[in-house]
SEMISE-187513 format. One record per residue (C-alpha): residue number from 1; residue in three letters; x, y, z. Coordinates in nm, 3 decimals, decimal comma. Example, Ala and Ser with C-alpha at 12.3 -4.5 7.8 and 13.67 -1.06 7.14 Angstrom:
residues 2
<r><n>1</n><res>ALA</res><xx>1,230</xx><yy>-0,450</yy><zz>0,780</zz></r>
<r><n>2</n><res>SER</res><xx>1,367</xx><yy>-0,106</yy><zz>0,714</zz></r>
This chain:
residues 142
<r><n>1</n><res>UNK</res><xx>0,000</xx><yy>0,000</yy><zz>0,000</zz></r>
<r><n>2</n><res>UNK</res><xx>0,148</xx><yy>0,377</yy><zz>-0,071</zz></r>
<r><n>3</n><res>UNK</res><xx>0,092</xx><yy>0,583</yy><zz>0,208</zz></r>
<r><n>4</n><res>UNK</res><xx>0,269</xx><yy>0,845</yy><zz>-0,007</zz></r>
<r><n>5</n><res>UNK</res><xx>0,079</xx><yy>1,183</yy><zz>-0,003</zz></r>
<r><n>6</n><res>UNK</res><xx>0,032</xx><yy>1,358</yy><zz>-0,301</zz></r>
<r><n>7</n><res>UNK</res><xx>0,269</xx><yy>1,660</yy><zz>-0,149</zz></r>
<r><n>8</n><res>UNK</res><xx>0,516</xx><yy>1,375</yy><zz>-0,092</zz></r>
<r><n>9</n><res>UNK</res><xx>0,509</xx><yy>1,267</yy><zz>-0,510</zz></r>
<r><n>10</n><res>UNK</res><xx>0,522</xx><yy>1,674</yy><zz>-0,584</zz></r>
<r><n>11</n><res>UNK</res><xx>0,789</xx><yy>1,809</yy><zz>-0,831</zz></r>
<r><n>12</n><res>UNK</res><xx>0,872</xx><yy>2,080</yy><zz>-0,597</zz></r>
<r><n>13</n><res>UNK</res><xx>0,900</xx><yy>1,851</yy><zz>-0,304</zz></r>
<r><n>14</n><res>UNK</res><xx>1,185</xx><yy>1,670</yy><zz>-0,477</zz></r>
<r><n>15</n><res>UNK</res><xx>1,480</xx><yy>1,910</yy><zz>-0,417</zz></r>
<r><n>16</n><res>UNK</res><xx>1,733</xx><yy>1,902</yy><zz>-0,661</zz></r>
<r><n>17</n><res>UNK</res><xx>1,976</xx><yy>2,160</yy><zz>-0,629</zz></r>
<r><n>18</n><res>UNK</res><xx>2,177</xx><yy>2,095</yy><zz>-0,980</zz></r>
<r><n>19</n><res>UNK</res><xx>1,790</xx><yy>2,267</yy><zz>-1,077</zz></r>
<r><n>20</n><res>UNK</res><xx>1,793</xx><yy>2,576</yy><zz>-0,885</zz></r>
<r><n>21</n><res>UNK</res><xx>1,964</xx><yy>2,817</yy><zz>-1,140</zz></r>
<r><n>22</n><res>UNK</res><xx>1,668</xx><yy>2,694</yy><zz>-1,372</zz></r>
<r><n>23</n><res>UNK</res><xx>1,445</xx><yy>2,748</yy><zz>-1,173</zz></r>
<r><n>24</n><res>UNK</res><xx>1,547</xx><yy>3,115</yy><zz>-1,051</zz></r>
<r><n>25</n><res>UNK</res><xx>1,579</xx><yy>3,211</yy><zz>-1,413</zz></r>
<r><n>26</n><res>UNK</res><xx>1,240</xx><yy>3,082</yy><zz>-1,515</zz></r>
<r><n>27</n><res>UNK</res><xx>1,127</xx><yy>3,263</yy><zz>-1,185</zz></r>
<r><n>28</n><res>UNK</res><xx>1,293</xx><yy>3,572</yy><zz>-1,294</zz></r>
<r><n>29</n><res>UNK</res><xx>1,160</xx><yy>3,504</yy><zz>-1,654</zz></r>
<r><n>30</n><res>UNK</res><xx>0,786</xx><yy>3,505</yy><zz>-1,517</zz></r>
<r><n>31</n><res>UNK</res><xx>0,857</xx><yy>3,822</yy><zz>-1,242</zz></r>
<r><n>32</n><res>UNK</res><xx>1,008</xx><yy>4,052</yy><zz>-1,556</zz></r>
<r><n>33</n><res>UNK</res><xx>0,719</xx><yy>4,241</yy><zz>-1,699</zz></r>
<r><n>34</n><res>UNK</res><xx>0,882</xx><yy>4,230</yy><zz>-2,062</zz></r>
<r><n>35</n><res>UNK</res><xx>0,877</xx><yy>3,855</yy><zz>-2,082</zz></r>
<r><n>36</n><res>UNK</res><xx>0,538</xx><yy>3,850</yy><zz>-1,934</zz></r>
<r><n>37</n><res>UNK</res><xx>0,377</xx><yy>4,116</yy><zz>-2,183</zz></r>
<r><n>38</n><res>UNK</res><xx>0,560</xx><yy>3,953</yy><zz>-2,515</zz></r>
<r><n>39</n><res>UNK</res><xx>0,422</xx><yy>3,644</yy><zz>-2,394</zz></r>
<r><n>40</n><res>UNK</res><xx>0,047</xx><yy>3,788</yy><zz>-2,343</zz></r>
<r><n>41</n><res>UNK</res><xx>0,058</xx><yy>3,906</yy><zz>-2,699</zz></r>
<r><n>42</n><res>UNK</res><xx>0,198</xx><yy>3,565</yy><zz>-2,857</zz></r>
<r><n>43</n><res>UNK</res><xx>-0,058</xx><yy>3,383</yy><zz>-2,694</zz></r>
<r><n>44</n><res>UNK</res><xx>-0,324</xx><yy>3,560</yy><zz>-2,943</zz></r>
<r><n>45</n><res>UNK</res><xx>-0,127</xx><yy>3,472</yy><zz>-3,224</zz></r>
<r><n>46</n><res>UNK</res><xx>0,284</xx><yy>3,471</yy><zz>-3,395</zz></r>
<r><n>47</n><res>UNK</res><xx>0,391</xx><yy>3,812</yy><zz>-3,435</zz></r>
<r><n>48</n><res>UNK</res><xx>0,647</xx><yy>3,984</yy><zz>-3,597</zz></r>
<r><n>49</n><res>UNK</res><xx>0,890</xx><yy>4,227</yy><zz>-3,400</zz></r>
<r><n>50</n><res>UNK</res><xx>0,729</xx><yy>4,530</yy><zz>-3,529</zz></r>
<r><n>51</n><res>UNK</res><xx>0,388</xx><yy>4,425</yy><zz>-3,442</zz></r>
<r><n>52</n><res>UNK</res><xx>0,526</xx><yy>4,354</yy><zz>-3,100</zz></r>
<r><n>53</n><res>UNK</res><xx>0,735</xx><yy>4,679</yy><zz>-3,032</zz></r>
<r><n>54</n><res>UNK</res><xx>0,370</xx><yy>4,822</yy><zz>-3,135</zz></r>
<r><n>55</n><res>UNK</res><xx>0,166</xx><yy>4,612</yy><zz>-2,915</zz></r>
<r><n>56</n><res>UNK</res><xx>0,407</xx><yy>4,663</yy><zz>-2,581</zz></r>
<r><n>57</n><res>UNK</res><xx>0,385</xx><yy>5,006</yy><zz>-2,486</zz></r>
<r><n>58</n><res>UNK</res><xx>0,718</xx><yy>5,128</yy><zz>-2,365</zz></r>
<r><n>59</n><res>UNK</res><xx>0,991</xx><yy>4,847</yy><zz>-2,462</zz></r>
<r><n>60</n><res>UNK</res><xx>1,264</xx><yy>4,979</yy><zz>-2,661</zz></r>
<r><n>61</n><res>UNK</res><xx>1,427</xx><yy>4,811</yy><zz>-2,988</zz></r>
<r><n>62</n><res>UNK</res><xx>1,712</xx><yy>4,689</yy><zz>-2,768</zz></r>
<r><n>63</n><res>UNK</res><xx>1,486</xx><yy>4,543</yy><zz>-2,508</zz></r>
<r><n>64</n><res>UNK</res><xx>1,234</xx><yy>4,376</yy><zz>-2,715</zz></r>
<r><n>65</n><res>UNK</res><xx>1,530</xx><yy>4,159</yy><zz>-2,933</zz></r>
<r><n>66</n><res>UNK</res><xx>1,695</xx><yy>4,085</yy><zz>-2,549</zz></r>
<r><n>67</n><res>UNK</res><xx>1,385</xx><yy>3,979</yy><zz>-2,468</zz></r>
<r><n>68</n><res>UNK</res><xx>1,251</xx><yy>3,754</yy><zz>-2,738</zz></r>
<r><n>69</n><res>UNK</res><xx>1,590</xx><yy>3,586</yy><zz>-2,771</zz></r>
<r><n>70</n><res>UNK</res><xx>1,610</xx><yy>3,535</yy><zz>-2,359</zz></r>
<r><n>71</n><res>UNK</res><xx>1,265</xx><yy>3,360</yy><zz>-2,441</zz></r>
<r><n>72</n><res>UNK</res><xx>1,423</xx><yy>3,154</yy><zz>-2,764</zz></r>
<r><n>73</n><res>UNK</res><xx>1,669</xx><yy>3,030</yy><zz>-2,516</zz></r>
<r><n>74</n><res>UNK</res><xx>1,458</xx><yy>2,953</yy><zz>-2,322</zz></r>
<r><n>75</n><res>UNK</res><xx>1,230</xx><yy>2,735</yy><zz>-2,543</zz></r>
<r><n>76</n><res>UNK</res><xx>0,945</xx><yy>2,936</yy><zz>-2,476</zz></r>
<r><n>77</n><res>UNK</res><xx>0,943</xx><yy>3,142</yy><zz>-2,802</zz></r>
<r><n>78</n><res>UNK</res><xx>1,009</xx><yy>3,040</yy><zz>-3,164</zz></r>
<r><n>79</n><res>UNK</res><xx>1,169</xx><yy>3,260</yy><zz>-3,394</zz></r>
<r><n>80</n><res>UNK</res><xx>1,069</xx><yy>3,173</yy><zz>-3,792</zz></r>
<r><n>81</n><res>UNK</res><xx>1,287</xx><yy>3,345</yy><zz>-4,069</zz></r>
<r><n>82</n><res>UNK</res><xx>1,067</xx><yy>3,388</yy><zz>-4,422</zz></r>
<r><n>83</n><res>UNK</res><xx>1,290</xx><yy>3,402</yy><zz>-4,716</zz></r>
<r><n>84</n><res>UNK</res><xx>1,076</xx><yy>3,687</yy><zz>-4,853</zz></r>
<r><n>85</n><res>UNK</res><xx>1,252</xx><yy>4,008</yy><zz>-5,024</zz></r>
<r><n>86</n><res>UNK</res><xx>1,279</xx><yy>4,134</yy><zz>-4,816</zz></r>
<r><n>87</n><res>UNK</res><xx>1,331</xx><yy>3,895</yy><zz>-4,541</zz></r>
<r><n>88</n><res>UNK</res><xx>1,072</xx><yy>3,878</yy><zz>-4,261</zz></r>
<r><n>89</n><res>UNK</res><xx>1,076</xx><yy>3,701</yy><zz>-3,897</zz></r>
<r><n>90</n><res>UNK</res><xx>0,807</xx><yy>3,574</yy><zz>-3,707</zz></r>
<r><n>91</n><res>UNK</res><xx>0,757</xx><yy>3,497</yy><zz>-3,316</zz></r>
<r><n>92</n><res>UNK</res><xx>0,532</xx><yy>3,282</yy><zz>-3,125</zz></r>
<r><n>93</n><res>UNK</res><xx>0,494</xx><yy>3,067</yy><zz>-2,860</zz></r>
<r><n>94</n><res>UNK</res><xx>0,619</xx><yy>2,723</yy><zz>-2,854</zz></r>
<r><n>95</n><res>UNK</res><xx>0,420</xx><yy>2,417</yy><zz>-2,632</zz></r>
<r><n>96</n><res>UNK</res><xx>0,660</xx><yy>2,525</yy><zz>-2,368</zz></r>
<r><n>97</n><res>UNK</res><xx>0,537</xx><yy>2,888</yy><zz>-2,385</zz></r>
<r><n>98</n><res>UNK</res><xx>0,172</xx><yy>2,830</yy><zz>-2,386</zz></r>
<r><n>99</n><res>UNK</res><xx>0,220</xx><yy>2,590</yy><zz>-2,068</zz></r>
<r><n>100</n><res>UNK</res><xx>0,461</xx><yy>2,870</yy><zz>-1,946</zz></r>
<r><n>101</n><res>UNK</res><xx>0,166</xx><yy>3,173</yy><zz>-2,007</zz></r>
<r><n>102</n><res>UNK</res><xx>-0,046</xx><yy>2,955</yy><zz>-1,763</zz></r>
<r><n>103</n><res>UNK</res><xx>0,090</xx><yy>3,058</yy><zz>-1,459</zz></r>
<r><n>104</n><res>UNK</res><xx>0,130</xx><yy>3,397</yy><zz>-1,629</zz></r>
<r><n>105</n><res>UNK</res><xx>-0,276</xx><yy>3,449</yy><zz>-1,644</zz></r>
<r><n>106</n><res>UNK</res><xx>-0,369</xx><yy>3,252</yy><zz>-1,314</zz></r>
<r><n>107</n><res>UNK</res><xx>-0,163</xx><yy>3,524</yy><zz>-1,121</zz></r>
<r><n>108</n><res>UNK</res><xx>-0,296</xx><yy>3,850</yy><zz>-1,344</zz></r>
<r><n>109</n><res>UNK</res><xx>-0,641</xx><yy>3,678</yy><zz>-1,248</zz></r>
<r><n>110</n><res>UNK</res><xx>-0,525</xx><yy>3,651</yy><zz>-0,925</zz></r>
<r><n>111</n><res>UNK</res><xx>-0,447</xx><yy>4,057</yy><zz>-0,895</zz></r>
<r><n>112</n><res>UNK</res><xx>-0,773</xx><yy>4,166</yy><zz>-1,101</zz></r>
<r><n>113</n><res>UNK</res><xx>-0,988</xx><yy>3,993</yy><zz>-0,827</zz></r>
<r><n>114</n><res>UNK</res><xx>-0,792</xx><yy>4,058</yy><zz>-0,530</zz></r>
<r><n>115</n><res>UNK</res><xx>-0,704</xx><yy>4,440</yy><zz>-0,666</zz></r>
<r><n>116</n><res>UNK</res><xx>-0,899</xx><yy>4,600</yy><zz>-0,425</zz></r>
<r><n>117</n><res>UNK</res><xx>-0,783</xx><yy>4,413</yy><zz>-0,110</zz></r>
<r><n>118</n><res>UNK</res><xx>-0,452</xx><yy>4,480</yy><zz>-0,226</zz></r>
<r><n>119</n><res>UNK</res><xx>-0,520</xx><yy>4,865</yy><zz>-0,239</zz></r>
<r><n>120</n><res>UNK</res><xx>-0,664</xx><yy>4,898</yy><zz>0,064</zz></r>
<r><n>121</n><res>UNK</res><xx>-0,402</xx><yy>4,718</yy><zz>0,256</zz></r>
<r><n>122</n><res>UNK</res><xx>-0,131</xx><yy>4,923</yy><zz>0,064</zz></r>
<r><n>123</n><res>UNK</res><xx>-0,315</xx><yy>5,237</yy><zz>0,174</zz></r>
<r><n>124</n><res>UNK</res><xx>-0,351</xx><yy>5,058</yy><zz>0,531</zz></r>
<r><n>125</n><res>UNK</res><xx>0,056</xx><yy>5,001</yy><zz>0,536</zz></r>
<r><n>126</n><res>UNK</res><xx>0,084</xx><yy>5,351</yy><zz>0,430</zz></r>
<r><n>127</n><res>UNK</res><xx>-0,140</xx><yy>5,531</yy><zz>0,680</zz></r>
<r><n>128</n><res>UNK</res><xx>0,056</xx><yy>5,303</yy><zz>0,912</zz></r>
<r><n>129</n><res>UNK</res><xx>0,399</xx><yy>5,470</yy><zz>0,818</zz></r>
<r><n>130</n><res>UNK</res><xx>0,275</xx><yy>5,825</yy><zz>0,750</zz></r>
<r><n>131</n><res>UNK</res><xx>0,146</xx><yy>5,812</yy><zz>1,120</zz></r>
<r><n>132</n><res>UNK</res><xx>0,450</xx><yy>5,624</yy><zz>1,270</zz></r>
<r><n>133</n><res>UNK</res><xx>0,692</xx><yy>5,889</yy><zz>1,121</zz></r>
<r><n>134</n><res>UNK</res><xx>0,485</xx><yy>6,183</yy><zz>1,258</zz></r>
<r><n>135</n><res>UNK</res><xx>0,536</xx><yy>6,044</yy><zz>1,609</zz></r>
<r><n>136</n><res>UNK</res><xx>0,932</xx><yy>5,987</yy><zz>1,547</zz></r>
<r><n>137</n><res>UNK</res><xx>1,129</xx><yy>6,324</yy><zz>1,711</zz></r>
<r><n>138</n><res>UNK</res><xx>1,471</xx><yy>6,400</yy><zz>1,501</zz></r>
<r><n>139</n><res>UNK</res><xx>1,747</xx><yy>6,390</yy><zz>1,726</zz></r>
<r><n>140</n><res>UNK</res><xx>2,070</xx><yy>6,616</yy><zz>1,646</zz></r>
<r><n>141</n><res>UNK</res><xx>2,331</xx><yy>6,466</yy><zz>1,752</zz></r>
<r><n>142</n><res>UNK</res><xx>2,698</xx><yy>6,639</yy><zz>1,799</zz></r>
C-alpha cells in the first residue's frame, strides 16, 4: 500500500539543487514584466517584432530583441525566418510557452480579483507609516 501523499510525489518537493539556477531564471523570466507582456501578446497569435514593439507600450528596440531571444533560449518562443525580399521574422509561442503563459494568467487573475484588497491594505501600510513617522522626534546629535 502507498501511504505516499500527493505533497510527498510533488515536483517541488523533490529538491534538486543541480535545478535551482533553472528554476530562478524561469522565476525571474515570469517576475520581468517584458517577458510576461511579449508572452500575453503571442498567446493571441505569432507576431512579428514590429507588431510587438507596437503592441508593448514602452519596450525599446534593444529590449524587445533581449527579450525575445532570452525567451528563444529559453524554449518558450520560436523565432521563424521567411525568405521573402525582403526577409521577414516571425515569433510565437512554442508548447513550452503556452504551458509557461499559464501561470502567467492565473496570477494576473489573481491581482484583477484581489485588486482591491490589495489597495486597501497598501493604503492601510501607508497610513501606518505616514502616522508612525509623525510620532518619530529628530534627534541632532553632535
Amino acid at each position: 500500500m502507498n501511504t505516499m501523499s500527493h505533497q510527498e510525489n510533488s515536483p517541488c518537493t523533490s529538491y534538486d539543487p543541480s535545478k535551482c539556477p533553472t528554476v530562478s531564471e524561469m522565476l525571474a523570466r515570469l517576475g520581468d514584466k517584458w517577458s510576461v507582456l511579449v508572452i500575453m501578446m503571442l498567446r493571441e497569435g505569432p507576431r512579428r517584432f514590429s507588431e510587438l514593439k507596437r503592441e508593448v507600450v514602452g519596450i525599446s528596440q534593444r529590449m524587445l530583441t533581449l527579450t525575445l531571444r532570452a525567451l528563444e533560449r529559453d524554449g518558450v518562443v520560436r523565432r521563424t525566418v521567411f525568405t521573402t525580399l525582403p526577409p521577414s521574422v516571425e515569433y510565437s509561442l512554442t508548447d513550452l510557452g503556452r504551458s509557461f503563459a499559464e501561470p502567467i494568467v492565473a496570477l494576473g487573475s489573481w491581482v484583477f480579483s484581489n485588486h482591491t484588497l490589495i489597495q486597501k491594505a497598501r493604503a492601510e501600510f501607508d497610513a501606518r507609516q505616514q502616522d508612525g513617522r509623525a510620532g518619530q522626534k529628530l534627534l541632532k546629535i553632535g
